[in-house]
C-alpha positions in Angstrom: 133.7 19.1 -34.0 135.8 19.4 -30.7 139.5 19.6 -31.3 141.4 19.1 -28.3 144.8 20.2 -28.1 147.5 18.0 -25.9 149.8 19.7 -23.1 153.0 19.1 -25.5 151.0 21.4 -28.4 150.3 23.8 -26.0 153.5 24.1 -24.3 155.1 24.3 -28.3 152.7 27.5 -28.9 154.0 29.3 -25.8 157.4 28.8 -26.8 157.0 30.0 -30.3 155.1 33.3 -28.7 157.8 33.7 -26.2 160.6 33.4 -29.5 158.8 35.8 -31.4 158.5 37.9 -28.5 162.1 37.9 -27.4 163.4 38.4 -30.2 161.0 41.7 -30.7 161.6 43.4 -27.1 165.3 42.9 -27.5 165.7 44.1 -30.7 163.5 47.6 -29.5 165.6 47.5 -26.0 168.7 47.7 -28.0 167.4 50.4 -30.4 166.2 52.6 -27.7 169.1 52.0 -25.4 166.2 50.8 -22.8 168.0 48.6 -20.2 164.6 47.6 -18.4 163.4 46.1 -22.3 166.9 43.8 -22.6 166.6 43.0 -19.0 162.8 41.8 -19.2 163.9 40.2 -23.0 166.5 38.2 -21.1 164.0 37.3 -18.3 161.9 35.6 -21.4 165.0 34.0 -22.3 165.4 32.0 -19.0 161.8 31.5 -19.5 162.5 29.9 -22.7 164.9 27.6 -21.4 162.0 26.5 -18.4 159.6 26.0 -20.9 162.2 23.7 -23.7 162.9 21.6 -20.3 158.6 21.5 -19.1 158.0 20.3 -22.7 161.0 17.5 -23.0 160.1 16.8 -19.6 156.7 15.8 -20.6 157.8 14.6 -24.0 160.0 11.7 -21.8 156.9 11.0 -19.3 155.1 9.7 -22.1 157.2 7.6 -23.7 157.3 3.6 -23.4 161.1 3.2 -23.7 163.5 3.5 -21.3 167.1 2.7 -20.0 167.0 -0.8 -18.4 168.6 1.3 -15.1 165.3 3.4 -14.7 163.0 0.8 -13.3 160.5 2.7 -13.1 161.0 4.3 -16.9 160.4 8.4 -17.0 157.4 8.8 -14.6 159.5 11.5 -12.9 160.8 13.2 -15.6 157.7 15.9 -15.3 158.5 16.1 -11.8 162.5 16.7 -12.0 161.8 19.3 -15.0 158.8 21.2 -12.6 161.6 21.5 -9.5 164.3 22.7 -12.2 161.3 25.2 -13.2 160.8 26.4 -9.7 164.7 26.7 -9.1 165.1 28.6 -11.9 162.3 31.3 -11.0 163.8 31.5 -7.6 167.4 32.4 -8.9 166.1 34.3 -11.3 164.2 36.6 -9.2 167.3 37.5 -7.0 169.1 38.3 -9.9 166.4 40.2 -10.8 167.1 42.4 -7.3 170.5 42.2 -7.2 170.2 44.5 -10.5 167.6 46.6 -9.2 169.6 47.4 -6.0 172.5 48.2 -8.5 170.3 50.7 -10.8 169.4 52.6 -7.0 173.1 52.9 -6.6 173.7 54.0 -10.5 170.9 55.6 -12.1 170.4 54.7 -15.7 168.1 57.2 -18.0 165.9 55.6 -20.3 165.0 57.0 -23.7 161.6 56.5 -26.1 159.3 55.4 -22.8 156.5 55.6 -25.4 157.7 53.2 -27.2 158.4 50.8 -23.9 155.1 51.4 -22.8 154.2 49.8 -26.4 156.1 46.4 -26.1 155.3 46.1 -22.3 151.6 46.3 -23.5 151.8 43.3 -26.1 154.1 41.3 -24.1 151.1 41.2 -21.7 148.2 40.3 -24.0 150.9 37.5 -25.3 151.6 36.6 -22.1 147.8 36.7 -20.9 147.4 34.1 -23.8 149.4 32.3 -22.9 148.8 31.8 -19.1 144.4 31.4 -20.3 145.8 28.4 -22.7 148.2 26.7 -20.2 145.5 26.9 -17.6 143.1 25.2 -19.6 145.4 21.9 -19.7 145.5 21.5 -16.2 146.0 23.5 -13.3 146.6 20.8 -11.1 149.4 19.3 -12.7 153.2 20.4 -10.9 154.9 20.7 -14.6 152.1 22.6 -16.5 152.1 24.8 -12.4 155.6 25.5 -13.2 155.1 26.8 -16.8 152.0 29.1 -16.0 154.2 30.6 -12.7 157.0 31.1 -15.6 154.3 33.3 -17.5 152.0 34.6 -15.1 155.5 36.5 -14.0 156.3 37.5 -17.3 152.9 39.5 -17.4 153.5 41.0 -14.0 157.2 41.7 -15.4 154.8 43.5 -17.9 153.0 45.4 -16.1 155.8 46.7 -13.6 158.0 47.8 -17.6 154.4 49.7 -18.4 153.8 51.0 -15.1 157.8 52.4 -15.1 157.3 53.8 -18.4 154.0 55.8 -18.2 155.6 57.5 -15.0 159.1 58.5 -17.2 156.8 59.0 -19.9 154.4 61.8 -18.3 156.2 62.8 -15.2 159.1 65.4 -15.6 160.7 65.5 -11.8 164.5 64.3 -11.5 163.9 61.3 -9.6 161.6 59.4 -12.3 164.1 57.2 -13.0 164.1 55.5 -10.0 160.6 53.9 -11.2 162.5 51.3 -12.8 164.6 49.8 -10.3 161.6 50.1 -7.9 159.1 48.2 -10.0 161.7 45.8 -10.6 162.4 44.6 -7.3 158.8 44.4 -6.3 158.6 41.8 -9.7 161.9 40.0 -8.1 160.3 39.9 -4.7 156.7 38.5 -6.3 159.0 35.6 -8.4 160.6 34.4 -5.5 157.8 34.0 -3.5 155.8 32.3 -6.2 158.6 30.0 -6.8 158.6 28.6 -3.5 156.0 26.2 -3.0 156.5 24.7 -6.6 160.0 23.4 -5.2 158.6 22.7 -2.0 155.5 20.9 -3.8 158.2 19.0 -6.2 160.8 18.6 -3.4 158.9 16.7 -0.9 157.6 14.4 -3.6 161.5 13.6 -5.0 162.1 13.4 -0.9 159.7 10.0 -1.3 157.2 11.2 1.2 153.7 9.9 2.0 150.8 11.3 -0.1 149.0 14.1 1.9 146.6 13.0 4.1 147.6 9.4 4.3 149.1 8.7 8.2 151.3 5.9 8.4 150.0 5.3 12.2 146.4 4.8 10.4 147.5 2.6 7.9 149.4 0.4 10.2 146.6 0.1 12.4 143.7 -0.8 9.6 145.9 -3.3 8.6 146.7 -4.8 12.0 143.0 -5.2 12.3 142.6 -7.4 9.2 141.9 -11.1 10.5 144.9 -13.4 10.4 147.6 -10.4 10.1 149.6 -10.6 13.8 151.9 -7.5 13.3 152.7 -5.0 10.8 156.7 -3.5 10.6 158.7 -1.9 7.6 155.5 0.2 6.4 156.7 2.5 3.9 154.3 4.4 1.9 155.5 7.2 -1.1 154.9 9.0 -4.1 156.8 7.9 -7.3 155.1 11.2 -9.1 152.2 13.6 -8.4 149.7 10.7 -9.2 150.8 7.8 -8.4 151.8 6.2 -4.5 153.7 2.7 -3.6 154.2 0.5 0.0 156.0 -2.1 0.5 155.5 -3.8 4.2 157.1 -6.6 6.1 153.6 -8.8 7.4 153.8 -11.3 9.9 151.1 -13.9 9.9 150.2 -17.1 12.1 151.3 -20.8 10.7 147.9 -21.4 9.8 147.2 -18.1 7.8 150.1 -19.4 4.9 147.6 -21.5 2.7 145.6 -18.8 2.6 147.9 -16.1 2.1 146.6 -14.7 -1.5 143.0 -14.4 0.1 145.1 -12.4 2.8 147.3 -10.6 -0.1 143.9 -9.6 -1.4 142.6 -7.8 1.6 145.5 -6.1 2.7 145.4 -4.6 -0.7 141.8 -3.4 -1.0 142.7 -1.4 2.7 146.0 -0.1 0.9 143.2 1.0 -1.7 141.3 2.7 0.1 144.0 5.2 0.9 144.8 5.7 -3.0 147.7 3.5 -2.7 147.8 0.8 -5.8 150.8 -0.9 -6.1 152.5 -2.5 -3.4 154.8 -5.3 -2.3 154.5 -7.5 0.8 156.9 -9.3 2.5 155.8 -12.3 4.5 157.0 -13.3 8.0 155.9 -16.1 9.7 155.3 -16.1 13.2 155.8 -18.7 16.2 154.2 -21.9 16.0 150.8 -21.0 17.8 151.2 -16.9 18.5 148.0 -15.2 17.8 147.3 -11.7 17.8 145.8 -12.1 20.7 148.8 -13.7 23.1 151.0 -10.6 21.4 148.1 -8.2 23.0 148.7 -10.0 26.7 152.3 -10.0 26.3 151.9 -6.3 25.6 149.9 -5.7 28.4 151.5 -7.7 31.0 154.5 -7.1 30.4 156.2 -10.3 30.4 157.8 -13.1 27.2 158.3 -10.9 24.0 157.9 -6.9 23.8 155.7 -5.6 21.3 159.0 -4.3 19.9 160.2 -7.8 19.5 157.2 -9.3 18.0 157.7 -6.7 15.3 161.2 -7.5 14.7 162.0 -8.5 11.0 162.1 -12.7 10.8 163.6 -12.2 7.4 166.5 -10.7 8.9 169.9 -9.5 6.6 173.5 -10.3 7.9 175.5 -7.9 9.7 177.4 -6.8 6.8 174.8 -5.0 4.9 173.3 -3.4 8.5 174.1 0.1 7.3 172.8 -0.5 3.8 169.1 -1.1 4.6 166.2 0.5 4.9 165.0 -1.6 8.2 164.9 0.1 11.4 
């Protein structure tokens, strides 16, 4: 028998890990008086609070129910909880530097480096578990991306608190010390930039851009070509979340293309398709009495009656009150 474990399960195992574990390092920082073991037990703190918001996060996504006011129901919420992810590694990793710079300026010693050697070791296999079981839900997916960057930098935090410790623990010149605040800021520096294109990943999306490697120029002009379709204007294409794009776009047609005007709807949907694009909403326009595509190609070309920039003027046009409130250009 298979047993397959869901994203929420696996998110609620790395938590309980990271809680065990933080509680452990900062009990054994306090003991020994180690400030790099509170300092890396407070880093898994900030990771707890990243990984409580991935897991609501996806907890909301997958619910049914949703505030009347959120049309759309919670298909962002994975999104908005993988930017606050990526935000918080960023800010965390230049406070990580800020306190490194400040342990260059004042020295701290650090007592029992056997025993940090010892917790930096098992916070890595934990952590190594952890970013193995994460990565097995799904790689691609921007809210599980921001977890695994959350522990993948715990283990490197790891490795930088055991690499500190084995050069206090078996080197005896004066400036061994200095190990600690030097591995730290290479961890800070290594956060930062990991951090970076999961908000720029998450960012652009919230900004409502156009999936990547859809060009609005193309789209316009596939649909342009469709028979009975004069002009295309008002094409908007973006992502509501990782997976899923919308259009909407203002179509103008001939007088004689009306009646036929689902067989038209269909079409223009199968090209919107074909980019990956599967919900959409299209606003009619009806042209002049006899203007066919081609008379708008002449008048382009010639240069005289209406510019292409006029043909592709909205017919459904808004009052001047609400100019500055719309979305036309």
């Amino acid at each position: 028998m298979v047993f397959r474990i869901s994203r929420a399960q696996r998110l609620m195992v790395v938590v309980g890990i990271s809680s065990v574990f933080f509680v452990a390092e900062i009990s054994v920082g306090f003991y020994t008086h180690s400030l790099a073991l509170v300092a890396d037990a407070f880093h898994y703190l900030n990771d707890l609070v990243g990984f409580i918001v991935a897991l609501v996060a996806l907890k909301v996504s997958e619910t049914d129910d949703s505030p009347k006011a959120l049309s759309f129901g919670w298909q962002r919420a994975q999104l908005l909880g993988a930017f606050f992810n990526g935000v918080l590694l960023f800010a965390l990793g230049i406070s990580i530097f800020l306190q490194a710079i400040e342990r260059f300026v004042a020295i701290q010693r650090v007592e029992n480096p056997k025993l940090m050697f010892i917790m930096g070791a098992i916070g890595l296999v934990l952590n190594l578990v952890s970013a193995t079981f994460l990565h097995a839900s799904n790689g691609h997916d921007l809210g599980m991306l921001g977890v695994l960057l959350h522990v993948i930098g715990d283990a490197a935090n790891n490795l930088g608190v055991m690499a500190a410790a084995l050069v206090i623990w078996l080197t005896h010149y004066g400036g061994r010390f200095y190990a600690d605040p030097g591995t730290s800021m290479g961890i800070a520096v290594m956060i930062m930039l990991s951090s970076v294109p999961l908000v720029r990943r998450c960012g652009i999306i919230l900004l409502e851009s156009a999936p990547s490697g859809v060009d609005l120029e193309d789209v316009k002009h596939d649909l342009e070509k469709i028979p009975g379709v004069l002009s295309i204007h008002e094409l908007h294409i973006w992502r509501l979340n990782q997976h899923k794009a919308l259009a909407s776009v203002h179509v103008m047609v001939s007088d004689y293309s009306v009646p036929n005007f689902l067989r038209l709807t269909k079409t223009i949907n199968e090209c919107f398709h074909a980019y990956g694009i599967h919900s959409t909403t299209l606003q009619p326009e009806l042209a002049r009495p006899g203007t066919t595509t081609a008379d708008m190609q002449i008048t382009e070309v010639e240069g005289f009656g209406e510019s292409k920039e006029a043909s592709e003027k909205c017919q459904v046009a808004c009052g001047t009150l609400c100019e500055e409130l719309t979305c036309c250009g």
